[in-house]
Structures are given as structure tokens and as C-alpha cells.
C-alpha positions as CSV (number, residue, x, y, z in Angstrom):
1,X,-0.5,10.6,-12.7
2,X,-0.6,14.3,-14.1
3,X,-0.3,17.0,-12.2
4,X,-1.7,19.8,-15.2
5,X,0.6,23.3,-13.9
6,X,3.7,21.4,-12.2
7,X,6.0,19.4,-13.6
8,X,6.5,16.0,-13.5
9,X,8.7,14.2,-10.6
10,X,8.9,11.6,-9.1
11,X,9.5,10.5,-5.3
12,X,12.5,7.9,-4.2
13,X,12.9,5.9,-1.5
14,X,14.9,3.3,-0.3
15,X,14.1,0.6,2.3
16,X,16.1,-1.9,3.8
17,X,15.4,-5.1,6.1
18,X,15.3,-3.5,9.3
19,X,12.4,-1.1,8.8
20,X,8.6,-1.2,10.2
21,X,6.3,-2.5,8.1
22,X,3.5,-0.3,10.0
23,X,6.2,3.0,8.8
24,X,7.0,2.0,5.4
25,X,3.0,1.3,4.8
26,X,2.4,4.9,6.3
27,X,5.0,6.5,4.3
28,X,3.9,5.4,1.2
29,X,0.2,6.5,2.0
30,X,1.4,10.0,2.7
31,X,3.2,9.7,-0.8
32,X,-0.1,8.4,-2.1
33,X,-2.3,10.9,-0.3
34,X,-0.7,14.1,-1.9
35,X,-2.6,17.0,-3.0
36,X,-0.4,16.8,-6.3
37,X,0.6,13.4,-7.2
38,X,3.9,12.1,-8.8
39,X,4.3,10.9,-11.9
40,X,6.2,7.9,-10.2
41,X,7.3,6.7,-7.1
42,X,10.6,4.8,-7.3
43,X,11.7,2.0,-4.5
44,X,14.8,1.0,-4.2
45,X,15.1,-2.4,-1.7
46,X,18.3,-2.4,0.0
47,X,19.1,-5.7,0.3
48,X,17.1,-8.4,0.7
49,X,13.5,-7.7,2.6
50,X,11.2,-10.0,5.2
51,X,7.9,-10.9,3.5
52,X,6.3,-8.5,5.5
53,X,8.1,-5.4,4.2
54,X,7.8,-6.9,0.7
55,X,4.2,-7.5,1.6
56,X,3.6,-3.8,1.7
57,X,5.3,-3.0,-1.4
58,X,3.4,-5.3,-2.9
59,X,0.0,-4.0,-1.7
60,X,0.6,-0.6,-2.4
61,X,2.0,-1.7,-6.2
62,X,-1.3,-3.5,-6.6
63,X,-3.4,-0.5,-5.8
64,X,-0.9,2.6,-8.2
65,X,-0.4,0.4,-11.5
66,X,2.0,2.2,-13.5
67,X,3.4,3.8,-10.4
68,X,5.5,1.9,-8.8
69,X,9.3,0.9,-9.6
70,X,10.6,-1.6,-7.5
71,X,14.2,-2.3,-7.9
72,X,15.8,-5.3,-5.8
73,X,19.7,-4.9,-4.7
74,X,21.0,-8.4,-4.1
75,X,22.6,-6.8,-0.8
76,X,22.5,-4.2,1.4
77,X,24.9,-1.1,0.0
78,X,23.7,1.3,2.0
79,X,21.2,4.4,1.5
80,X,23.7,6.6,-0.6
81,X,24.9,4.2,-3.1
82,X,21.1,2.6,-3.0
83,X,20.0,6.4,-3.6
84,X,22.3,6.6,-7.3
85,X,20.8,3.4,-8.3
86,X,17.4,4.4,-7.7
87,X,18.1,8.1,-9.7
88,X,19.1,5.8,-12.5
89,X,15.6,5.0,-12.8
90,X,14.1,8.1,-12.6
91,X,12.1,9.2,-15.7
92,X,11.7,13.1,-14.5
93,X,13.6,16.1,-14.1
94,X,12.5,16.5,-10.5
95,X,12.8,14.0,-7.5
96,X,11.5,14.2,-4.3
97,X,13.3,12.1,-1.6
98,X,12.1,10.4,1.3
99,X,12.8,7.9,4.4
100,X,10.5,4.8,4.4
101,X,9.5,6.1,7.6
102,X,8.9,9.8,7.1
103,X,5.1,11.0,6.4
104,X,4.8,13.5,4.7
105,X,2.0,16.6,5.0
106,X,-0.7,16.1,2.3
107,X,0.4,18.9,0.6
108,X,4.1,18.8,0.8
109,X,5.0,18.4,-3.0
110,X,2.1,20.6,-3.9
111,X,4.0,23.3,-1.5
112,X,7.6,22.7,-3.4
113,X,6.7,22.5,-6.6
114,X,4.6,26.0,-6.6
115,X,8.0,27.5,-5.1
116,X,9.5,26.1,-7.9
117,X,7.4,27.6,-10.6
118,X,7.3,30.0,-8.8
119,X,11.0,30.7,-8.6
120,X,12.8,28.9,-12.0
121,X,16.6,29.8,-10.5
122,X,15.7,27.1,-7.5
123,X,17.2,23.4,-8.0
124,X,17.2,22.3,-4.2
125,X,14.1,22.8,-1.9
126,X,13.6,21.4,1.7
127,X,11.4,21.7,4.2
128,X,10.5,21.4,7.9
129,X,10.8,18.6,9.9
130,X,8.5,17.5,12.8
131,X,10.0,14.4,14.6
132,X,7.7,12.6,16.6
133,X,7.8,9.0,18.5
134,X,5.4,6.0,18.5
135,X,3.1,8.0,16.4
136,X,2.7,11.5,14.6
137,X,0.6,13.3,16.9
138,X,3.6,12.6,19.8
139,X,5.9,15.3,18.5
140,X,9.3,15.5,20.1
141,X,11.3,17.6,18.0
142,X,11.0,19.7,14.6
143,X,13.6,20.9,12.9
144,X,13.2,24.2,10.5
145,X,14.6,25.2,6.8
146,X,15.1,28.9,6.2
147,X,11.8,29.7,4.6
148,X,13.4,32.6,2.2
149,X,14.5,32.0,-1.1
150,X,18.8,31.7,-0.7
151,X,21.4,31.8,-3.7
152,X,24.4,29.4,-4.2
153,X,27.5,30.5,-6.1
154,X,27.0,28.5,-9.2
155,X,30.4,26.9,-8.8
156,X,30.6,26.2,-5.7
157,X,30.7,22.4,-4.3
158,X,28.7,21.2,-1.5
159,X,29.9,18.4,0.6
160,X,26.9,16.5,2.4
């Protein structure tokens, strides 16, 4: 998918057995749905998956051709170490991570990657969180990013 004035990224995501279907299907859509579109969106499954997670996966490869990277762990390992296998994919500079049950604004990576451009020192950008239960309009909770441009020390470690 090209994007024309951003660059290239790509969005990764890892889902394990105990997720929704109904949230991993939304998820992707809001991927899918984006006002700027990724050059690739890479999945790594946790573990092995019910038929009806697999089942969305499946669908949504069917529909993005050339999208999609699917990689299958034999077992669970957990979202960080799953996470470092799925950047070993990656064919961009830039990654965009998300839950397999976050949704994300149709506009989200259109958003960070126009602050990017916009401002060449940045390599991390977040943004704000709306939490919400049984579906998106039922928000319970957001959670904001400082909105202003903030420099690191380039030396300095961060622990997360």
C-alpha cells in the first residue's frame, strides 16, 4: 500500500488464544480502515489459536493480499518476546504497535506520521487512550500523552 508523502511502516500485533474473535476482527478493521495505510501489517500468533481466531486472520488475509504476515509460534512466550520476533519481520523503518483488541481512530497513523515529518529528531510517538467496555461508544476511562514535542538525552536508557 503507498502512502505518497509518509514513509513506509508497518503495524505489529500479536494475538494469543484467549482473545475475542469479535476484538481481533475489529482491530484489524481499524488497521484496515486508516486514512494512510501501511505498507504491512505483521501478526504474530502467540501460541497456538482456536479456529475462530485463526478464522479471522484468515479472512482479513484473504481480503489485503500482500499485506498480511502471519507468523505462528509453536507456544505461547508471551507479548514481549512474541513482539522481537514479529520486529524480525518487519520490512520498514517505522512500526506502529497495537493490542488485538485496541481500535484505533481512522486517522491515527495519518496523525503520527505527519508529526514525524514534521519533526525528523522524533523516534517514539504515542497517543491517547480512550478505554471503553462492551463496546467503543461505552467509554470508561482515557488516558492522555503530553501532546508537546519532548527531548530525550541521546544516551540515556529507558526501562519499560
Amino acid at each position: 500500500m503507498s502512502n505518497g508523502k509518509f514513509p513506509a511502516f508497518s503495524v505489529l500485533m500479536t494475538v494469543y488464544e484467549k482473545e475475542k474473535p469479535s476484538f481481533l476482527d475489529q482491530a484489524l478493521k481499524s488497521i484496515e480502515n486508516q486514512t494512510v495505510k501501511p505498507h504491512e501489517i505483521v501478526i504474530v500468533k502467540d501460541g497456538p489459536l482456536p479456529v475462530d481466531l485463526d478464522e479471522v486472520l484468515q479472512n482479513h488475509e484473504k481480503s489485503f493480499v500482500h499485506v498480511y504476515k502471519v507468523i505462528g509460534l509453536p507456544k505461547n512466550i508471551g507479548r514481549g518476546l512474541a513482539s522481537k520476533r514479529g520486529i524480525e519481520e518487519i520490512s520498514t523503518e517505522w512500526v506502529a504497535r497495537m493490542d488485538s483488541d485496541d481500535i484505533s481512530e481512522p486517522n491515527r497513523f495519518e496523525l503520527q506520521l505527519s508529526t514525524l515529518v514534521n519533526n525528523p529528531s522524533i523516534t517514539v510517538i504515542g497517543g491517547m487512550v480512550k478505554e471503553f467496555f462492551g463496546n467503543k461508544d461505552n467509554i470508561v476511562g482515557t488516558r492522555n500523552v503530553n501532546s508537546s514535542a519532548t527531548t530525550m538525552e541521546p544516551d540515556r536508557e529507558l526501562a519499560c
